[in-house]
C-alpha positions in Angstrom: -8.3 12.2 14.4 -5.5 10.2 12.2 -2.4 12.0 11.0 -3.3 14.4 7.4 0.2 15.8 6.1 2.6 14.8 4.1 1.7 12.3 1.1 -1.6 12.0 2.1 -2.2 16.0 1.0 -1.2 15.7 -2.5 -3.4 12.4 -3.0 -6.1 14.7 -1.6 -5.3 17.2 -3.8 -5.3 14.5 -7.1 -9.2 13.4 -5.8 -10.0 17.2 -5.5 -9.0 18.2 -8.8 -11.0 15.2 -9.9 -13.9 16.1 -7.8 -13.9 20.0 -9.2 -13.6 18.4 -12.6 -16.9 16.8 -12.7 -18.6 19.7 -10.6 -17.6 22.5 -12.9 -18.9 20.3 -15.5 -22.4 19.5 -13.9 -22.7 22.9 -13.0 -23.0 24.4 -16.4 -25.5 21.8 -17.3 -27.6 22.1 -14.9 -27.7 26.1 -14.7 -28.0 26.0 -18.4 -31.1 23.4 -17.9 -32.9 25.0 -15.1 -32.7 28.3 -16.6 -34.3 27.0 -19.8 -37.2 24.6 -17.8 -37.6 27.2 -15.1 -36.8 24.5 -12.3 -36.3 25.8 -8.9 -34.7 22.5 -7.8 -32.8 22.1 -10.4 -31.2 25.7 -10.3 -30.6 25.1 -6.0 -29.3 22.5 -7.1 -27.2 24.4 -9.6 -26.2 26.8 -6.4 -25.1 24.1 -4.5 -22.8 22.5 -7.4 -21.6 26.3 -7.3 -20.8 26.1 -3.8 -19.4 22.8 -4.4 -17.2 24.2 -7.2 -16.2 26.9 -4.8 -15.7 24.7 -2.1 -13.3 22.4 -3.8 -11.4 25.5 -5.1 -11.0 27.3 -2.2 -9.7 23.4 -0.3 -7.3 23.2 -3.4 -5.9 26.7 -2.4 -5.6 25.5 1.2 -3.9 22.4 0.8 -1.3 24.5 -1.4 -1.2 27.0 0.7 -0.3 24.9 3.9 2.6 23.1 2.6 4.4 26.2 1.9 7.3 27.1 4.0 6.9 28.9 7.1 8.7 32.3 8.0 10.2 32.7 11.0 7.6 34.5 12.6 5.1 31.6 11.6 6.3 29.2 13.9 3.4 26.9 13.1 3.4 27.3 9.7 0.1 28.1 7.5 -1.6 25.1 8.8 -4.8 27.3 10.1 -5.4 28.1 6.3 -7.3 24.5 5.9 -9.3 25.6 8.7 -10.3 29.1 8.3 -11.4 27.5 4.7 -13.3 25.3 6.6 -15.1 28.4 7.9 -15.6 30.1 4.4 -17.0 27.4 2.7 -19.7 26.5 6.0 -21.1 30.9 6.0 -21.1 30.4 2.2 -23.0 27.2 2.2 -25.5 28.8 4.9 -26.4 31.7 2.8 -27.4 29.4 -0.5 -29.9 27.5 1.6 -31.0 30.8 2.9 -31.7 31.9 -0.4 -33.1 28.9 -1.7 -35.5 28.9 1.0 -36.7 32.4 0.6 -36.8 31.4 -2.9 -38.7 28.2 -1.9 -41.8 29.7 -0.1 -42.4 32.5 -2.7 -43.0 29.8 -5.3 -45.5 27.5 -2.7 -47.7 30.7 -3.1 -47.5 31.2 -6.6 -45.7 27.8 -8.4 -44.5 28.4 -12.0 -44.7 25.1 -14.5 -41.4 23.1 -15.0 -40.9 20.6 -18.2 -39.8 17.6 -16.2 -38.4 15.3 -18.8 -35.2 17.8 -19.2 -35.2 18.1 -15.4 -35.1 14.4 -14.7 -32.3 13.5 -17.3 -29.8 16.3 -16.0 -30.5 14.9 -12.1 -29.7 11.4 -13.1 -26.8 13.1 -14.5 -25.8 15.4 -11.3 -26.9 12.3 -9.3 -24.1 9.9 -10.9 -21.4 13.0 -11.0 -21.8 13.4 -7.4 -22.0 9.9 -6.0 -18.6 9.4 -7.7 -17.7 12.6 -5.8 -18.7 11.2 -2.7 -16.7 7.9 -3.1 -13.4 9.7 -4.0 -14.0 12.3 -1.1 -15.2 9.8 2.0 -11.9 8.8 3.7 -10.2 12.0 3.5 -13.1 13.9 5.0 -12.9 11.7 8.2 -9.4 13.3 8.3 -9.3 16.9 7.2 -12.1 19.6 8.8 -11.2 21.5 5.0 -12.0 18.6 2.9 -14.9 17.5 5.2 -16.5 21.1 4.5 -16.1 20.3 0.5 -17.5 16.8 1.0 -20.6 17.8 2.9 -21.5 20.2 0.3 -21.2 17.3 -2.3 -22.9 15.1 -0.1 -25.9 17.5 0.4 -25.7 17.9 -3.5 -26.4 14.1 -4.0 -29.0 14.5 -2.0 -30.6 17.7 -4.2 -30.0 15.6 -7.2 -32.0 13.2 -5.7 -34.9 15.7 -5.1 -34.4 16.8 -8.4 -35.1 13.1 -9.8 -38.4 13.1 -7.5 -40.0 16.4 -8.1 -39.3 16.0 -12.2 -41.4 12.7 -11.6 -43.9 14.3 -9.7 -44.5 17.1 -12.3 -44.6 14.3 -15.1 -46.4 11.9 -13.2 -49.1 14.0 -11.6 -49.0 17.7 -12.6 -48.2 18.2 -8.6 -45.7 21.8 -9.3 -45.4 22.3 -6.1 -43.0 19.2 -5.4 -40.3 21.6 -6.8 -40.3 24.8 -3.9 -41.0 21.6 -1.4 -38.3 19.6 -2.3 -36.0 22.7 -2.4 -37.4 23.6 1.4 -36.6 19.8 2.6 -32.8 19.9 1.2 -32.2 23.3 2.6 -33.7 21.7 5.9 -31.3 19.2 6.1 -28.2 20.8 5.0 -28.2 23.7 7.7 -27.3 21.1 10.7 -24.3 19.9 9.1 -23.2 23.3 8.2 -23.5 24.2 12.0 -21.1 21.0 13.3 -18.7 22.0 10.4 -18.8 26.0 11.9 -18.6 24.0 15.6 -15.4 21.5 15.0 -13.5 24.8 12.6 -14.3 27.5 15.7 -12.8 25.0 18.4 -9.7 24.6 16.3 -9.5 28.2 16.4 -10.1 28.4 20.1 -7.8 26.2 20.5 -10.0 24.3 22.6 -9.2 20.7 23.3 -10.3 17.9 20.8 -13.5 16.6 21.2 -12.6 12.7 20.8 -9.9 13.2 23.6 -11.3 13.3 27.2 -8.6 15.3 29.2 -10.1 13.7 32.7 -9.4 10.0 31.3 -6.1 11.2 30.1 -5.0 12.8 33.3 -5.6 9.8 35.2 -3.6 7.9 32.9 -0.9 9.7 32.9 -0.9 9.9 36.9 -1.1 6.3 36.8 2.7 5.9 35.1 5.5 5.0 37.8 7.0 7.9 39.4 4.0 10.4 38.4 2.5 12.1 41.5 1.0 15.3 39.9 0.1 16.8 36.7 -1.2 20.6 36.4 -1.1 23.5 33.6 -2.1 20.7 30.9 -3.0 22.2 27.3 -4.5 19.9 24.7 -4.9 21.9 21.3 -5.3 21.7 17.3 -3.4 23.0 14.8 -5.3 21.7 11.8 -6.7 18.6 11.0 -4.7 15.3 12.5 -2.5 17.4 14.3 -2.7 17.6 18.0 -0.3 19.6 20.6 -0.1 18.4 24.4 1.7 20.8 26.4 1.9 19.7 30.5 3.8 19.7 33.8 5.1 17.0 35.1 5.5 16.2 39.0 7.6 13.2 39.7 9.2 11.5 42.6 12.5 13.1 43.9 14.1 9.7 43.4 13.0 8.8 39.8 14.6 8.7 36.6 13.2 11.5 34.8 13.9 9.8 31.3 12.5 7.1 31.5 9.3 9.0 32.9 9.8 11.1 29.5 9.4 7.8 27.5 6.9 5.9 29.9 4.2 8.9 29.4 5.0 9.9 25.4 4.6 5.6 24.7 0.9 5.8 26.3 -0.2 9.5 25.3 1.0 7.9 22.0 -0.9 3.9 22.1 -3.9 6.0 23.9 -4.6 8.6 22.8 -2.5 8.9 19.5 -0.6 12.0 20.6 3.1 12.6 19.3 3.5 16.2 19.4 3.4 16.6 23.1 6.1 18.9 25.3 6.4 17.7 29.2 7.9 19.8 31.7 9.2 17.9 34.5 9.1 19.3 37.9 10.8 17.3 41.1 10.5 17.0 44.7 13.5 19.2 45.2 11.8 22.1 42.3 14.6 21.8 39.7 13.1 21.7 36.3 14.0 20.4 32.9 11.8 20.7 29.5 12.2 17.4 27.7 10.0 17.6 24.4 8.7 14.9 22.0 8.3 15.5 18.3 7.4 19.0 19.1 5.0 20.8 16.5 6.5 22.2 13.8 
């Protein structure tokens, strides 16, 4: 995962405020419109523009909230912030579809009438609102587990505006009322995988398990294949947050080699390979005498 600090956070932060903008606005349209037309899609669709809203919000907050400076005790600053975000706005996102689906299969049994034409103009509006969501939010989601969680919700909300557009044209069209609840049940349906590889990427940052685009077998092997190397044990390969990655390992060199230029030799590949630069490397040699050399250690 590429590198997310610095200047890239407060462009993020310009295309979320953006992003909320048009949300907040859709949102009272189309609560406004599906309370007056009775739509079922149309108000999950409000729901999920709500979590949307929330969602952008509550990445704002973490993006602020990460950049601010660290106490002492904090040695890796407030960088878990994004991710326990991340968390929030996945549980919160589960129990809208949950909701909406209850919602859903009452209404198969007993579906009300909707006015479509009312509920067809405000998804072609929702629908164009959230594609130019989805543009602004796409390559920072590829690169931030807080901002991904924001930009699945908006991208499962182009997807409702979409249902909305077919259902209004199925009640106009046909008289068919029950393309409403069933169109609700379908988004709901394929929202809840994506909400569980969100909750699955955010809990192994947490665990502090290793990244899953980095196989630590490969990059053992690698690293034993440097001059000099003859051993590597007590390796740790964790996430702060998103785009930053900590390597922590021991070392065993030849008694007779330069222990400096071993430094360098395995930071340049961990770095070309497997795009690591916050790694620590204790080197141990023949003779046991130890030295800690670090390399841009986390902050």
């Amino acid at each position: 995962m590429a590198h997310f600090h610095g200047s890239a956070r407060k462009q993020s932060r310009k295309r979320l405020l953006l992003v909320l903008g048009l949300a907040s606005l859709v949102l009272l349209v189309e609560l406004a419109v599906g309370l007056w037309t009775g739509s079922l899609v149309l108000l999950a669709d409000a729901a999920h523009m709500f979590a949307d809203v929330a969602a952008l919000g509550l990445a704002l907050f973490a993006l602020w909230f990460a950049t601010r400076p660290a106490p002492p005790h904090a040695t890796f600053g407030y960088y878990r912030v994004e991710i326990l975000i991340a968390v929030v706005n996945a549980v919160f996102l589960a129990i809208v579809c949950f909701f909406i689906g209850r919602e859903a299969i009452g209404r198969l049994q007993n579906p009300p009438a909707v006015e479509g034409l009312p509920v067809i103009l405000t998804g072609f509006l929702g629908l164009v609102a959230n594609l130019v969501a989805v543009r602004v939010l796409h390559s920072d989601a590829q690169h931030s587990l807080n901002i991904r969680g924001a930009y699945l919700e908006v991208l499962s909300d182009t997807l409702a505006s979409v249902a909305v557009i077919v259902s209004a044209f199925l009640v106009l069209q046909f008289g068919w009322v029950r393309a409403d609840p069933i169109l609700s049940l379908m988004i709901a349906a394929f929202i809840l995988p994506r909400i569980f590889m969100l909750l699955r990427d955010a809990i192994d940052v947490l665990m502090e398990a290793a990244p899953r685009s980095i196989n630590l077998g490969n990059l053992k092997e690698s690293v034993l294949a440097q001059d000099g190397v003859i051993d590597m044990h007590d390796l740790h390969v964790w996430t702060i947050t998103s785009g930053r990655v900590c390597l922590s390992a021991h070392v065993v060199t030849e008694s007779d080699t330069d222990r400096d230029a071993v430094i360098q030799q395995v930071n340049g590949m961990l770095r070309s390979r497997f795009q690591l630069d916050h790694t620590t490397l204790q080197i141990e040699g023949g003779e046991d005498a130890t030295s800690e050399v670090g390399c841009d250690p986390c902050p």
